[in-house]
N, C-alpha and C positions, 0 to 999 in steps of 0.2 A: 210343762213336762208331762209326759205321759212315761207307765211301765212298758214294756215289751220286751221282745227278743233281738237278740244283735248275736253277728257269728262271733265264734269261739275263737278271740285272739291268740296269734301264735309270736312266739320268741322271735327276732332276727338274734342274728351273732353279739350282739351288745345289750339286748335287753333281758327281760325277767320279766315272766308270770307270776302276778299276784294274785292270792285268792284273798278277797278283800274282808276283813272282820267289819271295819269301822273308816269312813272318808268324811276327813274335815270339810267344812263348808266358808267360803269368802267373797266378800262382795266381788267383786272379778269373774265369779262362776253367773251372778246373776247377769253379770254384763255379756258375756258369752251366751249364754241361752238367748239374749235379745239381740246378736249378732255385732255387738258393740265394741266388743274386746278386738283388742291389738292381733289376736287368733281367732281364727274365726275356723272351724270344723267343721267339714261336709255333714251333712243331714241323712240321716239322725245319726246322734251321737249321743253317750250321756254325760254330764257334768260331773263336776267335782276333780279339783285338781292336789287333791294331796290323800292319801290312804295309809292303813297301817294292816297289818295282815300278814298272811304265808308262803315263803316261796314252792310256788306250783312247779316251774321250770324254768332254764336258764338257757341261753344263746352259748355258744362254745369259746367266745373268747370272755366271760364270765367266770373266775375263779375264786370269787373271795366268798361266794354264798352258796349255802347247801337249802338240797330240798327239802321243807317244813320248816325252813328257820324265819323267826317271828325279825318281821322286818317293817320299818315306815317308806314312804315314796312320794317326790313331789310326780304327778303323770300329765300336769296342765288340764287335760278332762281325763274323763271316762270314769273317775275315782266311783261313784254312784251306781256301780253291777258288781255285778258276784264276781268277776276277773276282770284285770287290766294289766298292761302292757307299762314299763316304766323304763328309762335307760339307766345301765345298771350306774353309772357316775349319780343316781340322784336316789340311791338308795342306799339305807344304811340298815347297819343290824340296831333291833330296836336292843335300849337298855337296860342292862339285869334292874328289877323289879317296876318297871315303867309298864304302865299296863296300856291295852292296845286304843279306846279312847284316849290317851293322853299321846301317844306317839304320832295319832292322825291330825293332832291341833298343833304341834308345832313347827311341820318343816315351811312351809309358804312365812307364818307371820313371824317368828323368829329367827328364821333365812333373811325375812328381808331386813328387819330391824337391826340383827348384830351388821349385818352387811351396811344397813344405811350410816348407822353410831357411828361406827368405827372403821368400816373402810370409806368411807364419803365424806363424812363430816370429820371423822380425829374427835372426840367426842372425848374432854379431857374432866379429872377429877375438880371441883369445886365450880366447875359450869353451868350455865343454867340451858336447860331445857322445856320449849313448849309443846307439847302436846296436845295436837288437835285429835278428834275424833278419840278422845281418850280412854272411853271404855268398850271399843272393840277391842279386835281381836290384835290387830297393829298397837293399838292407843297402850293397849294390856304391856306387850312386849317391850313396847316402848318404857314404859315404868319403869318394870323391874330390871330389865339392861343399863338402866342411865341412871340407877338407884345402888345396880353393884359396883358402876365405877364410879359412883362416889359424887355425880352430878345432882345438883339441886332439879328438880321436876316442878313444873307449873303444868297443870293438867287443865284439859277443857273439855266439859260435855253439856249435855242442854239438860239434862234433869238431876232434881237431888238424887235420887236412886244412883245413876251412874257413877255420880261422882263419889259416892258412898263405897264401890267399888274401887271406882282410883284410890281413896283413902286405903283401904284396905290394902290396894297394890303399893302402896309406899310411897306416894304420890304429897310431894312437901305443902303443894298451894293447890287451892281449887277455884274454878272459873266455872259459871254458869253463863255460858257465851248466847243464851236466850235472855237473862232476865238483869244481869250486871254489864257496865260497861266495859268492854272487851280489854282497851287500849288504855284504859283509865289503872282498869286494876292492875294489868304489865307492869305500867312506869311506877305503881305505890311498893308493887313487890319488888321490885330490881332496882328502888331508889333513881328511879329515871334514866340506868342503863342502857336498858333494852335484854334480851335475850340473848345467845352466845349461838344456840341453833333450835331451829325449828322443824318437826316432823311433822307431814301433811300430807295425812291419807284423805282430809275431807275436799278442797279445791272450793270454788263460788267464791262468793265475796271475803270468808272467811282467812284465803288466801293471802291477800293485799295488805290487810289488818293485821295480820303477823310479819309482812314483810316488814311494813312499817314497824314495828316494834324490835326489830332487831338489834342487836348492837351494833357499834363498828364491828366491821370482819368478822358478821355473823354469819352464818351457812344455814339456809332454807332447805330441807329436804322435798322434793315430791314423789308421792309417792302413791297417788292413787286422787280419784274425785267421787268420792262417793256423794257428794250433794248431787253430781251430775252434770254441773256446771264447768269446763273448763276456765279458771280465770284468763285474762288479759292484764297484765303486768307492765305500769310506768316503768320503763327501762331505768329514768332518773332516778329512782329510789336504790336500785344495786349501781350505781355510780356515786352519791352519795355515801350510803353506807359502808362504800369499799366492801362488801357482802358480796355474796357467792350462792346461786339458787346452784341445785345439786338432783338432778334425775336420780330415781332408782328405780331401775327397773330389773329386779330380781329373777324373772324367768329366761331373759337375757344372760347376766351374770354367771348362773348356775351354768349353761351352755358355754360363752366364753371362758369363765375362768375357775374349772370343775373343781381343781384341786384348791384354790382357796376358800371355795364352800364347804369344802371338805373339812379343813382346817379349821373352820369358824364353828362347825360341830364340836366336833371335837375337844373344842376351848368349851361350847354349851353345855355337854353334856354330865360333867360333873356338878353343875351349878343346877341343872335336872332333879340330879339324885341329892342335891340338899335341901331342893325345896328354896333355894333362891329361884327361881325361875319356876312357876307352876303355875298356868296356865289355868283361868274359871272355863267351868264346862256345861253346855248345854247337853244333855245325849235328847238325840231324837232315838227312838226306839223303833222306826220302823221305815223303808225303801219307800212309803207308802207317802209320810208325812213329809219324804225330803222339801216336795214342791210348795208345801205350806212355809217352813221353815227358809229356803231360801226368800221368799216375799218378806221375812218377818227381816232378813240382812239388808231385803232393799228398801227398805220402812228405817230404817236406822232402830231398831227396836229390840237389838239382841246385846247381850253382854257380855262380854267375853267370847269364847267360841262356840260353836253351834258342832257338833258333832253327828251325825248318822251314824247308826248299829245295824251291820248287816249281817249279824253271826247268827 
């Protein structure tokens, strides 16, 4: 990624100008700059698919937002410039005392999470959950969501550092999926059950090894392949299991079904303001350092979420 000039986007009838303070950062942005993502954007463009910042201006069939009002946005790209373009269904008013780094980390990983829990999976009280890739920014979300409805969490990440985070996030059991047996410590922790569901931002071999470990009529989320690897999946394992793999694909979702995104805020947003949901923060301090800072998501090497400051 380099800096430069790009023209001055303008509103259509549906969307909103944002003057951008702060744009979260997701592995998916790094897939995108490498032409890899599911969307792929004419060149040049700039990255980053979620922002927080001020409404510049609005398209005319646009009512519910006034000009200056501090707002978040998921935008797919362009989040990484001083203005961007968002449709107004994917923006919201940011929340009295929520400041604008924190409103830029939650729409992409906490969109997809409540979305995946509970509208995919039914993600019920006294459940178990595993968590792969569990001190991202997904792994993060994942915690504290299946920790307020009351689900037991089995976390997995590859260093003590990270999982020292999970603990922190609320996080019941810890797996060092580098250095402990994967499948070993599942069956000790569930008494040879299995799990009830699995969220799986990481993909590769890592995949298989949680299928396996499922229970009866467990439910597998996918939800991203940050090893890089797509798995390949014995179909006989969800025949046996009576198990259920489950896509989610959130930037989808939000388009097809706006108004239930909508509502899934809404249900988040007071869990925000108690600090059951709150999000660990990188801030990059500068438009300059984004390009280092994305490398460091595609290293698996970040904790929590990485933020850019563009005020």
């Amino acid at each position: 990624m380099q800096i430069g000039e790009l023209p001055k986007p303008v509103p259509n009838a549906n969307q909103v100008l944002i003057s951008v303070k702060t744009c979260g950062l997701n592995f998916p942005d790094f897939l995108m700059v490498q032409g890899k993502y599911q969307v792929r954007p004419n060149l040049p463009f700039a990255a980053g698919a979620e922002v927080a910042g001020t409404v510049l201006a609005f398209g005319e069939n646009v009512k519910n937002l006034q000009i200056g009002q501090a707002v978040f946005a998921a935008t797919l790209y362009g989040g990484l410039a001083e203005q961007v373009l968002a449709d107004a269904y994917k923006v919201f008013p940011i929340p009295q005392q929520m400041d604008f780094q924190t409103a830029a980390a939650i729409s992409v990983t906490y969109g997809t999470v409540f979305h995946a829990l509970f509208d995919r999976a039914n993600l019920q009280k006294n459940e178990t959950l595993l968590v792969l890739g569990a001190a991202g920014g997904i792994g993060e979300a994942s915690i504290q969501l299946a920790k307020m409805a009351g689900a037991t969490v089995i976390a997995c990440a590859s260093t003590a550092e990270k999982l020292d985070l999970c603990k922190k996030n609320g996080a019941d059991h810890l797996i060092n999926y580098q250095s402990e047996d994967f499948r070993a410590k599942i069956k000790e922790i569930t008494n040879n059950k299995g799990v009830d569901v699995v969220i799986d931002p990481v993909g590769g071999n890592f995949t298989e090894l949680a299928l396996r470990s499922l229970a009866w009529k467990g439910r597998h989320l996918i939800v991203g392949f940050t090893m890089g690897e797509i798995p390949k999946i014995p179909m006989n394992l969800v025949l046996l299991k009576g198990c259920q793999i489950m896509g989610v694909f959130w930037t989808d979702f939000v388009t097809r079904e706006s108004q239930k995104n909508i509502e899934n805020f809404e249900k988040m947003f007071p869990l925000f303001a108690n600090k059951t949901l709150n999000p660990t923060l990188e801030i990059i301090d500068s438009l300059e350092n984004a390009d280092a800072a994305l490398t460091k998501i595609s290293q698996r090497k970040a904790l929590g979420k990485i933020v850019v400051n563009l005020m």
